[in-house]
C-alpha angles and dihedrals in degrees: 000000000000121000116248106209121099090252121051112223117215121214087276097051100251135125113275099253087293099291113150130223092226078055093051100045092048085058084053085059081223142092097209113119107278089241091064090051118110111250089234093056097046087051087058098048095042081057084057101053084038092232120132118253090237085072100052103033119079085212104050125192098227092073091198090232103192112242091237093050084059102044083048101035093100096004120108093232116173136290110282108241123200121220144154108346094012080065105077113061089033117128122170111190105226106172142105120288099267096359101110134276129286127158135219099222124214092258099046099273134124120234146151087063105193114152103103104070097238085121108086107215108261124167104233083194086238090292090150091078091074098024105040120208109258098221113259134155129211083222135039110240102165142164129221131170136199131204143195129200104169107303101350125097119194109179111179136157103268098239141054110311084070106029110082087208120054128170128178131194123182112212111156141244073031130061115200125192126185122214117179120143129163100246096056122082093204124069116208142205124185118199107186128186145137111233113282118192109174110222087016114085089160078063096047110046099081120141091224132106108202110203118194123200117189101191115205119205103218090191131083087223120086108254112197105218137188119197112205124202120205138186129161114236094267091184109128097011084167102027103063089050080081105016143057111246140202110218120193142183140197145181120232139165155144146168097024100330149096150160147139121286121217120204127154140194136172121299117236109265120219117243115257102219127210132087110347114247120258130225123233100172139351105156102228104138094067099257148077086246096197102349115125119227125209128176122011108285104083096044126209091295146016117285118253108243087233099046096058111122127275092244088056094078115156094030093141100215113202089196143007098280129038128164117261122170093191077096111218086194099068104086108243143068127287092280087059089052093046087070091056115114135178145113119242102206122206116221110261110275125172120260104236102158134059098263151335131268112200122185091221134170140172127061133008090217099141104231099000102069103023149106122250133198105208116195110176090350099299122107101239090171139014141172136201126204112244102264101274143067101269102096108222136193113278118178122187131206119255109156087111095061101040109154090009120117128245156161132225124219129201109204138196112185104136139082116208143076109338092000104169142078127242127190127182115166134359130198135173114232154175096216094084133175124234127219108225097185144342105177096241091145129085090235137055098242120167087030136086116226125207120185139002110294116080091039130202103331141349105300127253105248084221092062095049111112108267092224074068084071121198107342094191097247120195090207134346103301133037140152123284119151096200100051079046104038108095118251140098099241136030094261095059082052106043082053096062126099146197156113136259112199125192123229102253119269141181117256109235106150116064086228141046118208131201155144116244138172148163125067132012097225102136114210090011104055121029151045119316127187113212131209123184094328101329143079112258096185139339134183129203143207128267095237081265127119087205100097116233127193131250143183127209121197107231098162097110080063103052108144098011114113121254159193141215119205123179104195130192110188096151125111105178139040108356093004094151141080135214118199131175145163107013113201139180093226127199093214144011098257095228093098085184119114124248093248091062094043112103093236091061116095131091135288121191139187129202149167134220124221119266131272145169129215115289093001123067101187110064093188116326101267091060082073091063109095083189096062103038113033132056117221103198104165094185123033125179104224123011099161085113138057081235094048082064089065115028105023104122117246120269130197121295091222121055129168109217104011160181101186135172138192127197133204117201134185131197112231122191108201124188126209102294109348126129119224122179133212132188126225114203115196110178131180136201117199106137103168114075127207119218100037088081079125093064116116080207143059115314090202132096129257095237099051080069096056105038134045100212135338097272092063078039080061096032091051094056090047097061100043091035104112086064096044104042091047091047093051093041090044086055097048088049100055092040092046111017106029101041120092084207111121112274089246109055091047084055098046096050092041085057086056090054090058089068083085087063101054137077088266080091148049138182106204119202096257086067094258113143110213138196146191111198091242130357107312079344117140122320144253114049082270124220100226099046099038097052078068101073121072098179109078085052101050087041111037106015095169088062092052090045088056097046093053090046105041096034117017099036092020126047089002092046117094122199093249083062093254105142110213099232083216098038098217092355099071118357098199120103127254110211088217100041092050098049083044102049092047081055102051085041082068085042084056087049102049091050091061127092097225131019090253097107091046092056096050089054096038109092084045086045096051098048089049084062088045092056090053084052097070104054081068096089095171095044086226097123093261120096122229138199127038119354118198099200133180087265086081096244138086114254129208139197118037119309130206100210093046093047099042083055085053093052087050088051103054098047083059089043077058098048092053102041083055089052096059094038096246086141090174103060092037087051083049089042087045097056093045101056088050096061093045091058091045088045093050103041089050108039101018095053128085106181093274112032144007106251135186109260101212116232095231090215081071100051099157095039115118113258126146086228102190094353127126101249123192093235110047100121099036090129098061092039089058088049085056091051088050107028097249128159109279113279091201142027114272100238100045097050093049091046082054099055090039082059094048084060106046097034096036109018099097129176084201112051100153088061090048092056096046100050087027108127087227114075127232133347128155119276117226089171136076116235092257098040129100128247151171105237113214091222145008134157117223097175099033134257091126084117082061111062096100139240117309148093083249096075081077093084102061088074083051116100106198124192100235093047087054090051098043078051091046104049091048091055083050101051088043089060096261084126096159105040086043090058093042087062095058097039079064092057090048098049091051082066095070111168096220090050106045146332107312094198097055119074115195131203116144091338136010118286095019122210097215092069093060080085081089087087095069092054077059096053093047091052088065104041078233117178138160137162108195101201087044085049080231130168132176133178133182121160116205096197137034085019081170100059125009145154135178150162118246138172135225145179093271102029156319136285157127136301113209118179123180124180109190125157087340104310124116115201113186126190135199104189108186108225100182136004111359133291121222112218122190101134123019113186109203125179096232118177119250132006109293110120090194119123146161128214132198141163122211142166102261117255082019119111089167092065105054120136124184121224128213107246140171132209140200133163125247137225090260084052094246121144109257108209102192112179124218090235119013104248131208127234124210126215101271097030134088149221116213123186113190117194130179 
C-alpha cells in the first residue's frame, strides 16, 4: 500500500528523505493511485527514486519486531506481576460462568459489579479499547483489617489505597494480589476466584466470589488481628431511583460460617387522601361493554392475559383481560401483527376529577399508538406506552375540562418495533402529572445554556440528521446536543459541549419523568437533579439516539428548591445528549411490584472460620464462630476502615436506605506465623433484562438451584475443599506446571474469562446464552461463535448443548437452514453454518461414545444439505448470495466461505462414516473434492486465495484480489478437528506467508488513515502491531462495493488474528504464528487498558476466545473421545515440555522428555478419567518401537506395562495403537517411551 499524502512519512514520523509522491508516481510512469499499483511495479519504481519501499508502503516488509518479544517468544520467562502504574485499568473477572460479572481489581478491590440486571443491554461499539473503564462500583464491598501489637493499634483497608506495595497477577481463573507495607505488622495475600471445575459447569456457575486472605505476622510478637467484610445492600439499584424501598438485613450461618443477608421490598406507601379514583374500563368481564371497535387490530373483544403472544414477555397484566391490539387472534407472526390498524372508542363520560390515570404499553409513536382524550372533537391529552411491552402508569391532565364530557379513543395507526398499543385499566382521578417542559418552543426559555452544543433553541425533529434515526420524539422539537451542536461531520459535533440549567423550581411530585438519549457518560452526558449544590440524582443515555423513558424518585426532596442541568462534556463516541417531555409525575409508571422487577433478589456476605497451613484448627476456640467473629447486619457508618469496627449498630430495617452489614473475624497471630481466612460475597438476581426475545426461559441457571444467596454461599462452603482444590489444581497445571511462555498462557487464560462475565448467561432451562460482547448483538451467532475453541476444549457439555437446544433446536428450521441468531434472526449466515456443522464434529469428538451424535445426526445431515444446495454448480463452492460475519451478503465465489464449506463437508464425511451412512459420506466426499480442486485452480493466484464478484452484484461488499485474514478458514478449523486437508500444503502456506508480510504492520494507525477504504474501528495504538483483516497490494480496494461494512476491512480484531495465528502455527510458521499473538498480547498493555479484557464490538468479546486454538496447535494437541484417540506434537521446547490438556472424560497433563535418543511421553490424569487406544506423537527419526505403562503417578512401585503396537504414518509420526484401549483414573499415567 502506497501513502497517499504529498509527503511519505517514514516509522519515525519523518519525511522520507524528501522524496516527493509526484516524484514516486511518475516513476510509476501512472497516475493511478499508488494502492492499485501492482508490488512488483512499486518495488521498481522505489528502485528508481532510490528510496527504499518501506518508506513509501503502509504495510512494510521490515515488521520492527522488538528484540525482547524475540528472546521471550518460546522461552518460559517469568509471571508477569502488576504493580504501581499496571494497577489502574486492571479488571480479573472472578465470578461464576453466566452469573454475572465482577472484577478483581489491581489493588485488591471488586468492581465492575454487574450481576443484578439493573444494566439494559447497549452496545458501547468496543469503545472501551481506546477509553478503558476507571474502576467504579454502583455499591461500596470492602475489607479492612485492625491490628494490636501491644498497645498499638494499626486499622487499614485491607488493598491497595493503604498498602505501599501492591502486586497483581492475573491467573485465571484466579486473581492474586500482594499487600505488604512497612507500617503494618501483617503481610497479605488475596487469592480471589469463583469455583472453576474443568469439564463441570454445574460446578462452576456459582454466583459466589471466594476471596481468600492468608494474613502473615512479620514480628516476632504475637499481634492479635481482626479482618472485617463489608457490602452495601445492592438489592433494587434501579428500582429505588423512582420508589420507596424497604432494605433488610439478616445474620445467618452454619458449619463454620457466617455473615449478614440483604433483601428489600417496597416500602408502604401513605394514602393520598382526597376523592377515590373512578373507574371508567377495565375489561374484566370479558368484553368491550360499550366500546366501539374499527379496522382490524382490537378485535371484536379484549385479549385474554394468558393467551398474549410468546414474543409479549414483561407486560406486566393487573387482571385477566387487558386490551392489546397486537391481535393474537389474526393468524401470523408479529410482522404480520405489526400491519394491523385500527382505533377502539369509550362511550362519552363526563370528566368529574382532576385527571386521568390510564395502565398503558406498546409503542411510544406519538399519535399512532396512544391513547386520546377527545372533548368536542378536538385531543386535549394523550399518552404513549414507553416503547416496550411492560404497560406503566400515565396520568393526564384534566383540570381544564372538569365537568365537561368526553371520549377516549386507543389508536393503532403505526408499523415498527413495538408497534401496538395495550391498555389495561383507566380511572379518572384527582393525583395528576405536570408537564414541566417539552421543548415545543423555538427557544430555550426558562434554561440557562453554557457552550456550543445544544445551539440556539430545542431542535426541530425534522432537521435532526437522518443517520440519528428515529429519536423517539413526544412532539416536533426536542433537545439533542449533537443535531444542534455546529460542525459538518459527526466528529466536529460529538466534539461539542455544553450545559442546559433550569431556572430553579419547587419540588412538588415524588417523581420526575422523561425521555433521554445519547451517551452513557455518567457524570459527563445526561440529565442531573441538584439539590443545594449537589446532584441528588441523573440519569443517561444508553449510547443510543432512540429516547427512552425514565423515572427519578424526588420525593426525599418535596418542598426543597431545584434544579435541573442536561449536560453534554463529551468529545468523542457517544459525546450527546437527547432529552424530551419533562414531566412532575405522580407515580413511577412501573405499577409492578419490587419483587418482579429484574434488579430484586439477596446479596450476602460471610466468613469462614480461620487456618493455618496444614493445620486447619488453630486451638479449638478458634472454631467457635461465637467466640471469634462479629455478625453485625446494619451499621451506621462504614466510609472508613474504622467505620467497619467501631461504627455503632443501626436498624436492620430501613426504609430508604443505604444500608450496610459487616462480618468480622479475631485472629491471634504468633510471631511469624501465617494464618488464612475465606471470605465468601454471593448474589441472587435470577431474572435477566434484554433476552425478552428468547422462545425459552429468561431466567438464570442458578435461581433454579439456590433459594437466595446465602444458601449460594452456604452451598460453596460446604463443598469448598473440592472445589477450591479443583480450580487451584487447574491453575497450577495451566500456569505452574507448563513449560509453555508466561505470556501465551496468560493471553489464552484471559480468553477463557470471557465465561465469567456478562458476555454469558446460563438460563434455568439449561440454555447457555451469548452476546458477542458484552450487550453486543444477540443471539450466540453463528458467525461469531464458531470463532471461539475454548468453551468447547474446556466445558463440552456447554457447547453439546448448544449445538442440540439452539442451533439445531430453537435456530434450526425443517428445509436444514441454521438461523445465525437462533430466534434472533432466523436467516442463515454462510460462515456460521459451515462453522457450526464443524464444531458439531468437534462436539462429537469431545464425547466418550457416538449417542449424542446420533441423536443430532438426522438434524446434522439436513444442515449440510442445505449447504448443498447453495452449490448450484455442485462443484464444492457456494453461490449466490453469502450473509458472513462481516454483516453483510456476499456474492461470487469466495474463497474463505468456501473453503468453510469444504471443511464442512469433509466433517459432514467423517461422520457420516462414523454412523455408517456410506452414501452421504461418499456425496459429502466428492464434493469436497471438487471444492479443493475448484478453489486451488480458479481462486489462486500464485500468492493468495481471493474472492472472484459476481458482476450482477456490482455494489455488494467482496475483498476481490485483496489479502483477506480468513482465506484459508477452512483449512485453520481441519487442523482444530483432524480433518483431510481443505487446501494444498503449499498454497496455503504461501497464503499465510503472504497475510504476514501484506497485512502484519507494526503502524496500523498510518495504514487506516491513508488507507483507500474509509473508516473502521482501531483496536490498536499507533505504535502497536497488528494483523489487518484486509489490504490490496496490487489494487482492487476501489472495488469492495457500497456499504458501511467495508469499514471493517482497516480493522484489525483480536479472534480473527488468533484464528490467523494458530493456523500459521499448525502449518509450521511457528514463529510468525506466535508473533501474532504476541501482538495481541502487547496491545494489552497493562499501563494502557484492561489486559484481561479483549474488545472487539463489546467488552469481553466471544471471537478472541479463538486464542484457544493457537494454544492447541502449539501443542500439536488432538484427541477423538469415541476412537479413544490422543495426539501430541509440540511445536516448541520438544526436549522438555509440559502442558495442560483436556479430553472427553476428563482433564490432565502432557509431559514430553528427549534425552540420548529416547522419547518418554506421558499423559497424568488430573480429574475424571481419560480413555487411551491410539496416542500420535511427533518422535524424531524412523523407529516404530515403543513401550507403553500405567502407573499410579509419583509411584514407581505400580507400574504396569501394556501391550502396545506402533507404525509410522504418512506424516512420519509415531502411531502407538494398544492392544485394548485403558482408563485412566484422576491421580494415575500413561507413559509411552520410544527410542
Amino acid at each position: 500500500m502506497i501513502q497517499r499524502s504529498d509527503s511519505v512519512v517514514s516509522p519515525n514520523g519523518a519525511a522520507a528523505r524528501g522524496v516527493s509522491r509526484r516524484r514516486f508516481v511518475q516513476a510509476l510512469g501512472l497516475g493511478a493511485v499508488a494502492s492499485m499499483v501492482p508490488l512488483h511495479q512499486l518495488r521498481a519504481a522505489a528502485a528508481e527514486a532510490g528510496v527504499a519501499l518501506d518508506d513509501w508502503t503502509l504495510v512494510p516488509e521490515d515488521k520492527a519486531i522488538p528484540q525482547r518479544w524475540l528472546d521471550t517468544l518460546t522461552v518460559r520467562g517469568e509471571e508477569r506481576v502488576l504493580a504501581a502504574d499496571e494497577l489502574a485499568w486492571a479488571g480479573l473477572p472472578v465470578g461464576g460462568i453466566g452469573c454475572g460479572q465482577v472484577y478483581l481489581g489491581g489493588d485488591g478491590r471488586l468492581w465492575r459489579w454487574d450481576v443484578d440486571n439493573r444494566i439494559s443491554p447497549y452496545n458501547d461499539n468496543g469503545r472501551h479499547y481506546a477509553e478503558p473503564m476507571q474502576p467504579e462500583s454502583p455499591f461500596q464491598t470492602a475489607v479492612a483489617l485492625r491490628t494490636r501489637v501491644g498497645t498499638t493499634v494499626d486499622t487499614r483497608w485491607l488493598d491497595g489505597r493503604q498498602f505501599a506495595d501492591v502486586g497483581f497477577r492475573g491467573r485465571y481463573p484466579l486473581g492474586v494480589v500482594e499487600l505488604d507495607d512497612p507500617a503494618s505488622p501483617v503481610r497479605a495475600t488475596l487469592t480471589a476466584y469463583s469455583p472453576f471445575v474443568a469439564l463441570d459447569e454445574d460446578s462452576s456457575s456459582h454466583p459466589v466470589t471466594v476471596m481468600e486472605y492468608r494474613l502473615t505476622n512479620t514480628l516476632r510478637r504475637a499481634v492479635k488481628a481482626e479482618l472485617a467484610v463489608m457490602a452495601e445492600n445492592p438489592v433494587g439499584l434501579s428500582a429505588r431511583q423512582n420508589r420507596r424501598v424497604r432494605f433488610t438485613a439478616d445474620g445467618f450461618g452454619a458449619d463454620g460460617l457466617a455473615g449478614v443477608a440483604f433483601r428489600a421490598d417496597d416500602a408502604p406507601s401513605d394514602p393520598s387522601g382526597g376523592r377515590p379514583d373512578r373507574l371508567i374500563a377495565d375489561w374484566e368481564d370479558g368484553t368491550y361493554g360499550g366500546w366501539t371497535a374499527t379496522g382490524t387490530a382490537f378485535g371484536d373483544s379484549p385479549v385474554r392475559a394468558d393467551q398474549l403472544p410468546d414474543y409479549t414477555v414483561d407486560v406486566n397484566t393487573q387482571g385477566d383481560y387487558l386490551v392489546f391490539s397486537h391481535n393474537p387472534r389474526v393468524d401470523g407472526d408479529y410482522n404480520v401483527r405489526d400491519g394491523l390498524r385500527g382505533t377502539l372508542t369509550s362511550p362519552a363520560f363526563t370528566i368529574d376529577r382532576l385527571g386521568l390515570r390510564v395502565l398503558i404499553g406498546g409503542g411510544a409513536y406519538a399519535g399512532r399508538t396512544c391513547l386520546n382524550v377527545v372533548v368536542d372533537g378536538e385531543v386535549v391529552a394523550t399518552a404513549t406506552g414507553a416503547g416496550g411491552n411492560t404497560i406503566v402508569a400515565r396520568t393526564l391532565d384534566l383540570s381544564a375540562y372538569e365537568g365537561r364530557e368526553a371520549t377516549i379513543v386507543l389508536v393503532d395507526d403505526a408499523g415498527g418495533a413495538y408497534a401496538y398499543v395495550s391498555v389495561d385499566g383507566i380511572w379518572l382521578t384527582d393525583a395528576v402529572d405536570v408537564v414541566f417542559e417539552d421543548w415545543e418552543k423555538e427557544t430555550y426559555a426558562g434554561w440557562t445554556v453554557e457552550g456550543t452544543a445544544f445551539g440556539q433553541g430545542p431542535i426541530a425533529v425534522a432537521d435532526i440528521p437522518s443517520y440519528q434515526g428515529n429519536v423517539n420524539a413526544v412532539g416536533s422539537r426536542c433537545v439533542n446536543s449533537h443535531a444542534s451542536a455546529p460542525g459538518s461531520n459527526t466528529s466536529a459535533k460529538d466534539a461539542a459541549t455544553g450545559r442546559l440549567t433550569s431556572d430553579p423550581f419547587t419540588v412538588t411530585h415524588p417523581n420526575l419523568r422523561f425521555r433521554i438519549g445519547g451517551g452513557n457518560h455518567p457524570g459527563q452526558t445526561g440529565l442531573q437533579v441538584v439539590v443545594g449544590g449537589e446532584v441528588v440524582a441523573e440519569a443517561t443515555g444508553a449510547n443510543s439516539n432512540a429516547m427512552q423513558e425514565r423515572t427519578l424518585g424526588l420525593w426525599r426532596w418535596l418542598g426543597q428548591q431545584a434544579q435541573i442541568v442536561i449536560l453534554d462534556e463529551v468529545t468523542g463516541g457517544w459525546g450527546n445528549v437527547g432529552v424530551d417531555q419533562i414531566v412532575f409525575a405522580q407515580s413511577t409508571g412501573d405499577t409492578r411490584p419490587l419483587r418482579e422487577l429484574p434488579d430484586h433478589g439477596t446479596f450476602a456476605i460471610a466468613a469462614g472460620v480461620p487456618w493455618t497451613d496444614g493445620d486447619p484448627r488453630i486451638e479449638d476456640e478458634w472454631l467457635d464462630l461465637e467466640t471469634i467473629g462479629r455478625v453485625r447486619p446494619s451499621v451506621a457508618a462504614w466510609h472508613t476502615p474504622e467505620a467497619l469496627f467501631d461504627a455503632p449498630d443501626a436498624p436492620a430495617e430501613l426504609d430508604d436506605g443505604p444500608q450496610a452489614g459487616v462480618m468480622s473475624i479475631r485472629l491471634n497471630l504468633r510471631p511469624l506465623e501465617t494464618q488464612s481466612v475465606r471470605v465468601y460475597l454471593g448474589w441472587h438476581f435470577p431474572a435477566t433484562t434484554g433476552l425478552g426475545f428468547l422462545q425459552t426461559s429468561e431466567r438464570r441457571w442458578y435461581g433454579a438451584v439456590h433459594d437466595d444467596a446465602a444458601a449460594a454461599v452456604q452451598a460453596v462452603h460446604g463443598d469448598i475443599d473440592r472445589l477450591s482444590a479443583a480450580t487451584k489444581g487447574w491453575a497450577a497445571a495451566w500456569y505452574d506446571e507448563s513449560t509453555l511462555p508466561w505470556w501465551l498462557l496468560e493471553r489464552v487464560g484471559t480468553g477463557l474469562a470471557t465465561l465469567a462475565t456478562s458476555t454469558t448467561y446460563r438460563l434455568d432451562d439449561g440454555r447457555f446464552y451469548g452476546w458477542e460482547g458484552i450487550y453486543c448483538c444477540a443471539g450466540t451467532c453463528t458467525h461469531v461463535w464458531h470463532y471461539a475453541q475454548a468453551v468447547g476444549r474446556v466445558f463440552p457439555g456447554l457447547e453439546r448443548d448448544t449445538r442440540e437446544r439452539v442451533d439445531l433446536g430453537v435456530g434450526f428450521r425443517a428445509s436444514g437452514e441454521i438461523g445465525m441468531r437462533a430466534e434472533a434472526d432466523r436467516g442463515w449466515a454462510a460462515d456460521g453454518q459451515a462453522g457450526t456443522v464443524l464444531r458439531i464434529y468437534r462436539e462429537h469428538q469431545m464425547s466418550e461414545d457416538d449417542t449424542w451424535l446420533r441423536g443430532v445426526w438426522p438434524k446434522v445431515r439436513t444442515s449440510i444439505e442445505w449447504m448443498i444446495q447453495h452449490d448450484a454448480g455442485a462443484d464444492g463452492v457456494l453461490d449466490g448470495g453469502q450473509p458472513n460475519t462481516l454483516d453483510a451478503t456476499w456474492y461470487g465465489r469466495i474463497a474463505w466461505i468456501s473453503g468453510l464449506y469444504v471443511a464442512a463437508l469433509r466433517a459432514g464425511e467423517a461422520m457420516a462414516r462414523e454412523l455408517g451412512d456410506d452414501a452421504f459420506a461418499e456425496q459429502c466426499a466428492a464434493l469436497a473434492q471438487s471444492g479443493t480442486e475448484t478453489i486451488q485452480r480458479d481462486l489462486w493466484n500464485g500468492e493468495w486465495f481471493i474472492h472472484e464478484r459476481d458482476l450482477s452484484h456490482p455494489d455488494s461488499v467482496n475483498t476481490n484480489r485483496g489479502v483477506h485474514i480468513d482465506q484459508v478458514l477452512g483449512q485453520s478449523w481441519a487442523h482444530q478437528v483432524g480433518l483431510p486437508r481443505v487446501l494444498p500444503a503449499g498454497q496455503t502456506t504461501t497464503a499465510l506467508e503472504s497475510l504476514w508480510r501484506y497485512n502484519f504492520t507494526p503502524r496500523p494507525v498510518e495504514y487506516r488513515d491513508n488507507s483507500p477504504i474509509e473508516g473502521g474501528r482501531t483496536y490498536y495504538d499507533a505504535d502497536s502491531h497488528a494483523l489487518l483483516m484486509c489490504t490490496w497490494p496490487t489494487g482492487g480496494a476501489d472495488e469492495v462495493g457500497r456499504n458501511w461494512s467495508v469499514g471493517y476491512f482497516n480493522e484489525a480484531m483480536n479472534g480473527f488474528e488468533y484464528q490467523a495465528a494458530g493456523h500459521m502455527v499448525a502449518e509450521g510458521l511457528v514463529e510468525k504464528g506466535l508473533l501474532v499473538t504476541r501482538a495481541v498480547h502487547e496491545r494489552y498493555r497493562p499501563d494502557r487498558r484492561n489486559p484481561y479484557n479483549e474488545v472487539e464490538c463489546g467488552d469481553h468479546y466471544a471471537r478472541s476466545m479463538a486464542s484457544f486454538g493457537v494454544y492447541l496447535t502449539v501443542l500439536g494437541y488432538e484427541h477423538h473421545g469415541p476412537r479413544d484417540h490422543f495426539g501430541f506434537a509440540p511445536v516448541i521446547q520438544q526436549d522438555d515440555f509440559s502442558a495442560a490438556f483436556t479430553a472427553a472424560g476428563g482433564w490432565g497433563v502432557y509431559r514430553q522428555r528427549r534425552e540420548s535418543g529416547r522419547q518418554t511421553s506421558e499423559l497424568e490424569a488430573r480429574s475424571g478419567r481419560l480413555r487411551v487406544g491410539t496416542v500420535r506423537l511427533d518422535v524424531p527419526g524412523e523407529r516404530t518401537t515403543a513401550h507403553v505403562r500405567v502407573s499410579d503417578a509419583g509411584r514407581p512401585a505400580s507400574v504396569r506395562r501394556v501391550p502396545a503396537q506402533a507404525h509410522r504414518d504418512d506424516a512420519g509420526r509415531l502411531v502407538v495403537v494398544l492392544d485394548a484401549p485403558v482408563t485412566i483414573e484422576a491421580g494415575q499415567q500413561l507413559e509411552v517411551i520410544a527410542g
